[in-house]
Structure formats: C-alpha cells, structure tokens
C-alpha positions in Angstrom: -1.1 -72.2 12.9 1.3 -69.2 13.7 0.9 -67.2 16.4 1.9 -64.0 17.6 0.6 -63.4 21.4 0.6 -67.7 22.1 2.4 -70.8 21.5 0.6 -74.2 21.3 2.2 -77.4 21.3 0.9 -81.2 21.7 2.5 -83.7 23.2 0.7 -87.4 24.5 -2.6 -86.2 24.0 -2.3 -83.4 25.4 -2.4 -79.4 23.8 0.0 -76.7 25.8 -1.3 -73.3 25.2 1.1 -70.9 26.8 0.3 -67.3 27.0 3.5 -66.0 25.3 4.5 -61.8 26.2 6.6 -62.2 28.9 8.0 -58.6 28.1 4.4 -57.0 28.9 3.4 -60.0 31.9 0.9 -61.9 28.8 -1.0 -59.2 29.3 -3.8 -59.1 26.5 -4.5 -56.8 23.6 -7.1 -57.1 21.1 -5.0 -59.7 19.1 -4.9 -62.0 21.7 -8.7 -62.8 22.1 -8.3 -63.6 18.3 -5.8 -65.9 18.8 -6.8 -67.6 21.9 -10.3 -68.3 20.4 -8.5 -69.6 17.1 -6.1 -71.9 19.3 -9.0 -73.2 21.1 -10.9 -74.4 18.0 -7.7 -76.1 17.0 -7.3 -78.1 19.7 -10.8 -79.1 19.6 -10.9 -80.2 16.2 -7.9 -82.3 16.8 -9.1 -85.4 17.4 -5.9 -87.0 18.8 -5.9 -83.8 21.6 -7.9 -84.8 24.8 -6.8 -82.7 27.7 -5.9 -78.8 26.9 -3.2 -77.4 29.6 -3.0 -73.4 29.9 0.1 -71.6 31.2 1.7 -68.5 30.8 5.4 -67.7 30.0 7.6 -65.5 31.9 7.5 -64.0 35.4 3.6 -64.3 36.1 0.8 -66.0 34.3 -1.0 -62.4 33.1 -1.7 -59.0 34.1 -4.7 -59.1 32.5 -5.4 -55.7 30.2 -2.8 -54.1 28.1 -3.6 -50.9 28.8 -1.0 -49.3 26.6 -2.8 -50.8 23.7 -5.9 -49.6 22.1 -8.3 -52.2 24.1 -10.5 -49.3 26.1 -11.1 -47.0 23.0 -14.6 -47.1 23.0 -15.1 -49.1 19.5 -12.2 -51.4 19.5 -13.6 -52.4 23.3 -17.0 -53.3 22.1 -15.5 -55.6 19.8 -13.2 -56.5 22.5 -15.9 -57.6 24.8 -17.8 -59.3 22.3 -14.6 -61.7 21.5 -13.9 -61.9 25.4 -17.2 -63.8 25.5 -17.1 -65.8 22.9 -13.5 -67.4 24.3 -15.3 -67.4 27.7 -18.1 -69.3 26.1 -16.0 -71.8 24.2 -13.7 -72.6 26.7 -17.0 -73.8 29.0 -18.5 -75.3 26.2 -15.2 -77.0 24.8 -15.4 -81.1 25.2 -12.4 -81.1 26.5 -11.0 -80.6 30.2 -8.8 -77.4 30.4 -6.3 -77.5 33.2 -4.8 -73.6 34.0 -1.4 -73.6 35.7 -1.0 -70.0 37.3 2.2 -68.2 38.6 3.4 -65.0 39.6 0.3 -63.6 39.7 -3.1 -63.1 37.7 -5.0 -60.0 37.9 -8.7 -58.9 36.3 -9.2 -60.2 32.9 -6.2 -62.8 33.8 -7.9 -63.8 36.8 -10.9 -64.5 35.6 -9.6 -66.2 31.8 -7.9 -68.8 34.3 -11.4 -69.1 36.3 -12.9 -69.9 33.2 -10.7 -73.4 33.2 -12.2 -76.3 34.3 -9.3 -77.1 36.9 -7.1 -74.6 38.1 -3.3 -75.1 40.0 -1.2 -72.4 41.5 2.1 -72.1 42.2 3.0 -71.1 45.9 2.9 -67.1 46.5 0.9 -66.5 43.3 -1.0 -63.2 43.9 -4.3 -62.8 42.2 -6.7 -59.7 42.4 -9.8 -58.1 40.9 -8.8 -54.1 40.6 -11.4 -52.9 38.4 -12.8 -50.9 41.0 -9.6 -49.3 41.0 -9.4 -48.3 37.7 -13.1 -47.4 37.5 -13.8 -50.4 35.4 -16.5 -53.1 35.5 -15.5 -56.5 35.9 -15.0 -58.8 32.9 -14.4 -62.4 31.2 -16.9 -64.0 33.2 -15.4 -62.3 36.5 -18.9 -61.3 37.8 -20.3 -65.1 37.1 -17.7 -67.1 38.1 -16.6 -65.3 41.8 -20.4 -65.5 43.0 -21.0 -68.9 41.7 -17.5 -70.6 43.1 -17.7 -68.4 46.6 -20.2 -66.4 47.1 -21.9 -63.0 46.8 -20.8 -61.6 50.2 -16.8 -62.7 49.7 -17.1 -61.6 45.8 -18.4 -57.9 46.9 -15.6 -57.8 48.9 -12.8 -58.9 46.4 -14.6 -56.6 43.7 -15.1 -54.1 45.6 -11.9 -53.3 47.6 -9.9 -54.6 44.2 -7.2 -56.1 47.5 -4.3 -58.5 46.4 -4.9 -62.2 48.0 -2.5 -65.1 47.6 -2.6 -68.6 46.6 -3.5 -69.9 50.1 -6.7 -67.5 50.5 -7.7 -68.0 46.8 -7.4 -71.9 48.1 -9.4 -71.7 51.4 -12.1 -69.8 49.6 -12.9 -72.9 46.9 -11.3 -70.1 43.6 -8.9 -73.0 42.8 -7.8 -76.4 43.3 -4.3 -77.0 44.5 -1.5 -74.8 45.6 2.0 -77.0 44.6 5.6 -75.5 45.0 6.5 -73.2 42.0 9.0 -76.1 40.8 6.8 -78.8 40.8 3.8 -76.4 39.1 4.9 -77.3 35.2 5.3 -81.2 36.2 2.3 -81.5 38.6 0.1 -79.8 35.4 1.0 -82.3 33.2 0.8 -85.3 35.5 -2.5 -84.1 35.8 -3.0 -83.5 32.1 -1.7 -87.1 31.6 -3.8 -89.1 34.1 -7.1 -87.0 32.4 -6.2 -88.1 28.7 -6.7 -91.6 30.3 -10.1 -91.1 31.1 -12.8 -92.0 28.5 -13.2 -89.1 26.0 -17.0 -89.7 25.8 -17.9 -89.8 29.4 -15.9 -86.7 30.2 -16.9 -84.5 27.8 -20.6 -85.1 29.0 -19.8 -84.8 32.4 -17.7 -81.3 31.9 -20.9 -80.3 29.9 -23.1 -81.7 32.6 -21.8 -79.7 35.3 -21.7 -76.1 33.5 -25.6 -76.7 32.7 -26.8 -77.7 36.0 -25.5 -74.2 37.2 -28.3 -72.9 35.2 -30.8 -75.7 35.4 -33.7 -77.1 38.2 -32.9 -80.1 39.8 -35.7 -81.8 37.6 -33.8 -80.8 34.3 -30.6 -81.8 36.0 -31.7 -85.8 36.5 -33.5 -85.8 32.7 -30.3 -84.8 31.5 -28.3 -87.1 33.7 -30.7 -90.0 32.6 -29.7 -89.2 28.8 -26.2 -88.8 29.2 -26.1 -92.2 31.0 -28.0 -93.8 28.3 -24.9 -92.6 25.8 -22.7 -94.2 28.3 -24.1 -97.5 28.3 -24.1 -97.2 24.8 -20.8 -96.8 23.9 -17.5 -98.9 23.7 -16.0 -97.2 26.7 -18.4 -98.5 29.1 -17.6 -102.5 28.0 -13.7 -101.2 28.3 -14.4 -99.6 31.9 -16.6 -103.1 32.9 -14.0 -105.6 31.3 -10.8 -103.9 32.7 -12.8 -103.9 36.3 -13.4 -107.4 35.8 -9.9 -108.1 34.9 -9.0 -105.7 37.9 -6.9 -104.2 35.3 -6.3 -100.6 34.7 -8.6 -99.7 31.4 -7.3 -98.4 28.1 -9.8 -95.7 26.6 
C-alpha cells in the first residue's frame, strides 16, 4: 500500500514501520491513525512477517498531536479518539511482537503509541513526557492504562500531573521501557532484536504475547485455565517436536 504519514518495509521476516514527517517531528494528524491501523493489518495478514519493528524518521521519534491540524475540533476528535483505540487495541491484540525504537524524544500521544509496543528501546538522552495537563487535555492512547499498570498510580499522578520532561535513564529505572543503547547502535540493536524474535516459534509467541495482555485483566484462576489451554496447543503443534528434537540434538532449532 501507499502511504502518506508512514513507510513500511520487510526485510527477513521482519516489517519496519517508520513514522515518516520529519518536518512536523511525526507528529500525528487524523490521517495518520488511518494509516497506522491500515499498515498494522498488513503486516498481520502477511504471513511471511513475524516480528513488527516501529521507528520514527527524523530528529525525534513523535511529538505526539499535530496541533496545527484539525485533530481537537470537537467532531473530527471524536472520530479521532475512536481510531486512537482501535490502533491501541490492535497493536495489543496483534500476534505478532512489536519492538518500538524511540529517539529524540516522545511526548503524549507519542509516548504512549510507543507504550502500547510490546518491547520498547531508547536511544541515550531521549526525553519523553506527558504534558496534557499543560495543555488542559486529558491523557490519551492508552496513556492512563499503561503508566499505572507498568509503574504505578503514585509515580503516574506525578508524571500526569506536573506534565515534567524525564529522560531515558528515569523512564528506565522506573520499568516504562526496556533498554537504553547509544543513539548509533539504536537502529542495529532494534533489529538484532527483531531478528533473534523471528526465530522464535510463531505459535508459541503469539499465545504467550496474548497471554500476558489478558492476565492484566484476569484472576489468577482464569490465568492457569488459560495457561493449561494454551499449553495444550503447544504440545500439539509441530514447533514443540522442533524445540524437543533440536534440544536433543543440542542444536539451535529452526521454527
């Protein structure tokens, strides 16, 4: 497909979707959400894709709102919101492992659209930031889910509420992401990481990532029923003799 506000590529197994308006810092505009959520589905239905890799081009990875566009008139932002968490929603429920690489900085809707990946990297003296507050906005694409759930009520008040800049260190030491690499190595450590995950057995990781979002909202009782199932389709399937016969051959297994 062609896209406007994106570019996707695919390369070993592997789809690049790079946030691509580095004259307005990939900030996002109504289109955007369109064509995020249509890039998403594309990479899902390819069968050939197994890991999905998010970046941004430019100076910093987004801004978040494009405030010169027409996303806070009052009916164009309902259907806004309404798209925001339907991407939101499919990117969670996607059976495929999205990696977000983030630089320069991410703020709001940015922020929380890299959040919403299932592994997250930064590059050395990325700043991110929640400034709703400072705008007189409420937060948005997932923001208020995601903060409490990965750090806390008390440090997510504070971050919402004072709308401060923090860096990739902090955003670290607080459990918001999962590695903090040198800005140079950022695009190659990604994609080793991108690689070694299109490795792993597609079946067994798309119920695990599916797994783990669920139990967020599940009792421990539901949690084990549905662990018991999704083992069961494990010991079913081809990549479980794979995984056993490459252990017994102390071999690394081909999925």
């Amino acid at each position: 497909m062609n896209y406007e506000r994106i570019v996707v590529k695919k390369e070993h197994r592997i789809g690049i979707l790079t946030l691509n308006r580095p004259d307005k810092l990939n900030a996002f505009d109504p289109k955007s959400f369109e064509e995020l959520k249509d890039a998403f589905a594309e990479l899902e239905s390819d069968d050939e894709i197994r890991v999905i890799l998010v970046n941004g081009a430019g100076r910093v990875f987004s801004s978040g709102a494009d405030f010169k566009s027409d996303i806070l008139v009052p009916d164009v932002l309902r259907k806004v919101m309404d798209r925001i968490a339907e991407l939101i929603l499919m990117m969670k429920r996607l059976p495929k492992p999205i990696i977000v690489a983030v630089h320069g900085a991410a703020a709001g809707g940015g922020m929380n659209f890299a959040l919403a990946g299932d592994i997250v990297l930064a590059a050395e003296g990325t700043m991110f930031s929640q400034p709703y507050i400072l705008r007189g906005l409420h937060p948005d694409a997932g923001g208020s889910y995601f903060l409490p759930h990965l750090i806390g009520a008390v440090r997510a008040c504070e971050l919402f509420f004072t709308g401060r800049n923090f860096d990739a260190d902090e955003a670290y030491r607080i459990g918001l992401i999962n590695q903090v690499v040198p800005i140079a190595e950022l695009e190659t450590r990604a994609k080793q990481l991108a690689m070694e995950l299109a490795k792993r057995p597609p079946k067994a990781m798309r119920l695990i990532k599916y797994s783990i979002y669920q139990a967020l909202e599940m009792s421990l009782a539901s949690v084990l029923e549905r662990e018991a199932r999704s083992q069961l389709l494990c010991a079913m399937s081809d990549e479980l003799k794979e995984g056993i016969q490459a252990f017994l051959e102390k071999r690394e297994p081909v999925f």
